[in-house]
C-alpha positions in Angstrom: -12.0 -30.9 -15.1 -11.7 -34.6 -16.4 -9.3 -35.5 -13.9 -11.8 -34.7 -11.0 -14.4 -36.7 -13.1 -12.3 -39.6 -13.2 -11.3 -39.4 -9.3 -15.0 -38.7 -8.0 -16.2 -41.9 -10.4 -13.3 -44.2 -9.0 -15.0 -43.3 -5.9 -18.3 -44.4 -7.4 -19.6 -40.8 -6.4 -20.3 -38.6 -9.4 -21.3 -35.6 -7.5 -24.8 -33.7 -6.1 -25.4 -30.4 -7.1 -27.5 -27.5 -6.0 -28.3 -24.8 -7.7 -24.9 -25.6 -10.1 -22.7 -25.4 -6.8 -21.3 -28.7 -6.5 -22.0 -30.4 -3.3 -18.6 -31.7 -1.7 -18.8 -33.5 1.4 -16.0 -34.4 3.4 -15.2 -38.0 1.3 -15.2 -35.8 -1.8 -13.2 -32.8 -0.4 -10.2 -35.6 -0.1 -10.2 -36.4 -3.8 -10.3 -32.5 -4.6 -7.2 -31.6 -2.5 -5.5 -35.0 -3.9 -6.6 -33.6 -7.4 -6.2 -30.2 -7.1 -3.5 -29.9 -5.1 -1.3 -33.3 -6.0 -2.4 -34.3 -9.7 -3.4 -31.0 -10.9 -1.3 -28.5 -9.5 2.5 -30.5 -10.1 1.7 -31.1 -13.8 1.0 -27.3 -14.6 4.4 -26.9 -12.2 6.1 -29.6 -14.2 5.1 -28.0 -17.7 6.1 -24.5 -16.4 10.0 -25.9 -15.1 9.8 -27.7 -18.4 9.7 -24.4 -20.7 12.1 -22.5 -18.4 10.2 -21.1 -15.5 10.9 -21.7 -11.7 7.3 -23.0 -10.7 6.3 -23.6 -7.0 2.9 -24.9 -6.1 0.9 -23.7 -3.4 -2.4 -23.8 -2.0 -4.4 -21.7 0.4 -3.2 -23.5 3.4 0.7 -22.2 2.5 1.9 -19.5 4.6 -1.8 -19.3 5.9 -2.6 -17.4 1.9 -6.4 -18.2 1.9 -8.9 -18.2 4.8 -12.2 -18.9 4.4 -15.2 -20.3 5.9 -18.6 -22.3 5.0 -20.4 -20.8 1.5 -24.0 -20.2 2.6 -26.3 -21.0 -0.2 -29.8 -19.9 -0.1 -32.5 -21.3 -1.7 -33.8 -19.6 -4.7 -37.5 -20.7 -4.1 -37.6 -19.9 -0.6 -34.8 -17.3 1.3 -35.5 -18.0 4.7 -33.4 -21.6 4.0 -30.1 -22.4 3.8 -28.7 -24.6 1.9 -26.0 -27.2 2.4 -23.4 -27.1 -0.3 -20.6 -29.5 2.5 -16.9 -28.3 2.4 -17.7 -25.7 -0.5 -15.8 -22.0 0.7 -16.4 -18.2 0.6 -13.1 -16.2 1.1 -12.5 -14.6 4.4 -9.2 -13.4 3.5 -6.0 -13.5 1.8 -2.5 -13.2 3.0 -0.5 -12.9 -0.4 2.9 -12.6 1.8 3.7 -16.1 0.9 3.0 -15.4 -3.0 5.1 -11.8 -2.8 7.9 -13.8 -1.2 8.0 -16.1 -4.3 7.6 -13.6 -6.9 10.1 -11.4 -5.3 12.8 -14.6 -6.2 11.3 -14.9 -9.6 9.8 -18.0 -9.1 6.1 -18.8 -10.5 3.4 -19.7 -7.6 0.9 -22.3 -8.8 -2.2 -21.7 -6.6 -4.5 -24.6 -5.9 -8.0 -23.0 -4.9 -8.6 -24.9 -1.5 -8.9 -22.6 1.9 -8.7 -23.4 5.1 -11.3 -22.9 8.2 -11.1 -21.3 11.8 -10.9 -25.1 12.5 -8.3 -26.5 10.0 -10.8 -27.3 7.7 -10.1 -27.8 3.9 -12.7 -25.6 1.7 -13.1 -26.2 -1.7 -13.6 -22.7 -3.4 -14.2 -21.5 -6.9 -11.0 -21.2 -9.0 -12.2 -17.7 -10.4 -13.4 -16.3 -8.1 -9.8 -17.2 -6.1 -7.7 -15.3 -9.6 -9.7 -12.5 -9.2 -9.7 -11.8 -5.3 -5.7 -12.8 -5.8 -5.0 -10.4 -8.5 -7.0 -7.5 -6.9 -4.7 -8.2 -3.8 -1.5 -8.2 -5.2 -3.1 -4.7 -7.5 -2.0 -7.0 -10.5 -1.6 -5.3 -14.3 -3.8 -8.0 -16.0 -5.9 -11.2 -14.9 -6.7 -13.4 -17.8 -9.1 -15.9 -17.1 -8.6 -19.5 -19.6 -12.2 -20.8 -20.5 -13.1 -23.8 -22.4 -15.2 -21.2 -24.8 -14.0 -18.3 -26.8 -15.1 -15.8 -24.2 -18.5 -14.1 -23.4 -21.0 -14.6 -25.8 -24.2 -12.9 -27.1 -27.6 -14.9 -27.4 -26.8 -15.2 -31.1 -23.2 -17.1 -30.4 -20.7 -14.3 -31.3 -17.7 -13.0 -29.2 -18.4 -10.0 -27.7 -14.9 -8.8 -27.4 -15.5 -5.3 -25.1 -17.7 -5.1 -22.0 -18.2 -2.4 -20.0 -20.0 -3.3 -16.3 -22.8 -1.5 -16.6 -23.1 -4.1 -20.1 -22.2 -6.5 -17.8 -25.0 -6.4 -15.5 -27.7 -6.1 -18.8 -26.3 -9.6 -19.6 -26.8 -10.7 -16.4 -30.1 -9.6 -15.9 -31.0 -11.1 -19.4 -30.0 -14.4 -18.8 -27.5 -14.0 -21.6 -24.5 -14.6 -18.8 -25.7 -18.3 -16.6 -24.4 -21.1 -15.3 -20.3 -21.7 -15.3 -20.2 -18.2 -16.7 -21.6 -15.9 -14.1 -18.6 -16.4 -11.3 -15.9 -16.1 -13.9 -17.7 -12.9 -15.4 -18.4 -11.8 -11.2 -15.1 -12.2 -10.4 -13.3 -10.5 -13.7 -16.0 -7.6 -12.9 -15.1 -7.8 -9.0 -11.3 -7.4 -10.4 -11.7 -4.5 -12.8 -13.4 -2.2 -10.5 -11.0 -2.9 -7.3 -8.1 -1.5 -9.6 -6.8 -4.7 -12.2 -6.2 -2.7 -15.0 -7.6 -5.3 -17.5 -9.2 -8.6 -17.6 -9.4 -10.8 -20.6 -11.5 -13.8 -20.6 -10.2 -16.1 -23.4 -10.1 -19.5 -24.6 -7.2 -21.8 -23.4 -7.9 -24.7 -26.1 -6.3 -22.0 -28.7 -2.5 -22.2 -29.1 -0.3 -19.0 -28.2 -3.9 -17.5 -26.8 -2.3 -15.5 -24.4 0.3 -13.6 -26.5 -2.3 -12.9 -29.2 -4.7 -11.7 -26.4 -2.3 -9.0 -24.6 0.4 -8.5 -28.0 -1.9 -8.3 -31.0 -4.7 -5.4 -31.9 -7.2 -8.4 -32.7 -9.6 -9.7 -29.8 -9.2 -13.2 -29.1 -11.5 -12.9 -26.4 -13.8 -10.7 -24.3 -12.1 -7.7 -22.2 -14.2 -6.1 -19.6 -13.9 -2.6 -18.2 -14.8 -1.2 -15.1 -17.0 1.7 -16.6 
């Protein structure tokens, strides 16, 4: 987001990536837990108390919620070599005791996607693909993922409001589904099949999005099914 933008530049480090994984070394990995878990996480905590919710930020260090360990990238043009990506996680586990804990008082867990390592080491890891892993562990009703678009879209530009996976994996293997998309459409897919009953990709820049996604018969975004 802007606010890691803004942090990395103060830093006079806008960021190396490979293969569209952003490289974070250990300097960086700093400014993303300062982000992420300062910045970040206690203004979506403040916004929640604000409108009558009981908001308590985590990340995946908390009651030891997240393990993970180094994400091993491999190069596309040659598969016997590994990239390195730095401090950037795959999930080992989650422990959602912590979270059940929370939610069992009624309060609201704000999760910050940052893991830690067999040797206390911070891992940055991908915000979607963290909601979907966390909401096939706690067997959650919904996952709605917020994009900066109105959801998945064809090669032509339109919302395509109803995938099923095997659709899912024509659009991959098009190209149609690239870039920021394909973790966020991986991890909603991941999600349905492991027993979310729904997930709804949908665009947070559109007021009320969420209540008009779940409590009106229109699609404001794209659903996806497991079959």
């Amino acid at each position: 987001g802007p606010q890691i933008e803004t942090a990395l530049n103060r830093l006079g480090k806008k960021g190396e990536f490979i293969q569209g994984m952003r490289v974070t070394d250990a300097e960086t990995m700093e400014v993303v837990e300062w982000v992420l878990a300062g910045e970040v996480q206690q203004d979506i905590v403040g916004l929640i108390n604000q409108g009558g919710g009981k908001a308590v930020g985590l990340t995946g260090r908390d009651g030891g919620l997240i393990r993970a360990q180094k994400l091993k990238m491999v190069d596309n043009q040659d598969p016997s070599k590994e990239l390195d990506v730095g401090q950037v996680g795959d999930i080992v586990s989650i422990d959602p005791s912590v979270v059940k804990a929370l939610q069992d008082d009624a309060f609201i867990p704000v999760i910050s996607p940052i893991g830690f390592g067999e040797k206390n080491e911070s891992y940055n890891i991908n915000a979607d693909v963290v909601a979907a892993r966390l909401a096939t562990v706690l067997k959650a009703e919904k996952l709605i993922i917020l994009t900066n678009i109105s959801g998945v879209l064809n090669r032509a530009g339109e919302l395509l409001t109803d995938l099923s996976a095997r659709e899912i994996e024509r659009l991959f293997a098009d190209g149609t589904i690239s870039g920021g998309m394909l973790p966020k459409i991986s991890g909603a897919l991941d999600a349905a099949k492991s027993g979310v009953n729904s997930v709804h990709i949908v665009d947070g820049r559109v007021p009320h999005v969420l209540l008009l996604e779940i409590l009106t018969e229109q699609a404001f975004g794209t659903m996806i099914r497991s079959h």
